[in-house]
C-alpha positions as CSV (number, residue, x, y, z in Angstrom):
1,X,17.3,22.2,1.7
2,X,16.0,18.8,1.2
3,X,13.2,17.0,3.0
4,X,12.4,13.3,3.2
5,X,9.5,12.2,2.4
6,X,7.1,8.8,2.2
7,X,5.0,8.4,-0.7
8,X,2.3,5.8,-0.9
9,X,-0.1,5.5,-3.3
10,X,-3.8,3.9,-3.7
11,X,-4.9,3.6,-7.6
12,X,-7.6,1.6,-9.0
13,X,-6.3,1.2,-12.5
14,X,-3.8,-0.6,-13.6
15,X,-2.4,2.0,-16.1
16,X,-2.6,5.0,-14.0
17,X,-0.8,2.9,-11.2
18,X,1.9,1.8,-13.8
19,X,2.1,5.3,-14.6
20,X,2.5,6.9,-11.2
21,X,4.9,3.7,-10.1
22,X,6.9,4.8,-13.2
23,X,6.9,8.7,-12.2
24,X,7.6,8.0,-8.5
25,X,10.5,6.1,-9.4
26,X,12.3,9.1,-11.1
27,X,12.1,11.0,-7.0
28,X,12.7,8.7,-4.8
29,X,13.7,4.8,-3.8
30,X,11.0,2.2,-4.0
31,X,10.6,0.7,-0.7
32,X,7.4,-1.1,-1.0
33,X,4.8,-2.5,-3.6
34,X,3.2,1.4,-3.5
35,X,5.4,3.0,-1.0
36,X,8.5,5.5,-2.0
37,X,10.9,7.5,-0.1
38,X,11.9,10.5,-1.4
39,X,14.6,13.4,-0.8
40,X,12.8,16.3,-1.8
41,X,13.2,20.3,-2.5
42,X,10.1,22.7,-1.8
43,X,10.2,23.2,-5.6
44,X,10.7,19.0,-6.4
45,X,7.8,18.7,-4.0
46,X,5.3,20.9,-5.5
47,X,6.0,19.9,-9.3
48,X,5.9,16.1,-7.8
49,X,2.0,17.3,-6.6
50,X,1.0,18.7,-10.2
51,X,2.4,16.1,-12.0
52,X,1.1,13.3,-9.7
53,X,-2.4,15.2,-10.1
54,X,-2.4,15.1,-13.6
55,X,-1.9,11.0,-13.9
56,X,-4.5,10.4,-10.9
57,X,-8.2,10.2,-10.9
58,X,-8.5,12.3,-7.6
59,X,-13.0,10.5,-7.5
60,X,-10.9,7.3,-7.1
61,X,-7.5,7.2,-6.4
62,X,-5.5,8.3,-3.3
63,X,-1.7,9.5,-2.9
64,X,-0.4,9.8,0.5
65,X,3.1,12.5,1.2
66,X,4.1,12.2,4.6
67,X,7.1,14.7,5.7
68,X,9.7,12.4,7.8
69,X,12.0,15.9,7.9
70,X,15.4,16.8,7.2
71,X,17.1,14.2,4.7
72,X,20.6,14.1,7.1
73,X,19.1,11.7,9.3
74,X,20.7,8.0,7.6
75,X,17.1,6.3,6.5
76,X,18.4,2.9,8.6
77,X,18.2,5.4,11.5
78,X,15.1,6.7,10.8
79,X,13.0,3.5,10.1
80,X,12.1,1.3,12.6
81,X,11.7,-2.2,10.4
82,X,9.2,-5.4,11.4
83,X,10.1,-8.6,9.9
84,X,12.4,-8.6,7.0
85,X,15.2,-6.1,7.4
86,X,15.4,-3.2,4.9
87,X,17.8,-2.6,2.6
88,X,18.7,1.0,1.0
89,X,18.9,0.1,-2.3
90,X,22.0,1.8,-4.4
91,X,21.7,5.2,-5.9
92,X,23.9,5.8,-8.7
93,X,24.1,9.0,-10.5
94,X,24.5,8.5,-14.5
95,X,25.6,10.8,-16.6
């Protein structure tokens, strides 16, 4: 079973940030400059965790997972938007 997630992230450098944007990017949908949302299993989840640990300086830098819950909720359901309406963005699977 899948779980959605919101992951934000807080990283001083420039190529560790590049390199966490560019990991990140391979789980979820970019949805903000540092902010992802992610569909993930308990097993996605916890190699996310290692992996994001090895690319962060943990003295400096700070990544937030928040659990939203099961992934059937629709994400236009699920977040309430201020300004400038979101957008899912297309997911495409390539083979």
């Amino acid at each position: 079973m899948r779980r959605r997630y919101v992951v934000c992230y807080d990283v001083s450098s420039d190529r560790r940030r590049t390199k966490i944007f560019e990991l990140l990017e391979g789980y979820g949908e970019h949805v903000q400059f540092s902010v992802f949302l992610a569909d993930l299993t308990d097993r996605e989840l916890i190699v996310l965790r290692g992996r994001l640990r090895e690319l962060m300086n943990e003295r400096e830098d700070q990544v937030l997972i928040v659990d939203l819950g099961r992934e059937s909720r629709a994400l236009e359901h699920a977040i309430e938007v201020l300004g400038r309406p979101y957008q899912p963005g297309v997911r495409s699977m390539i083979v």
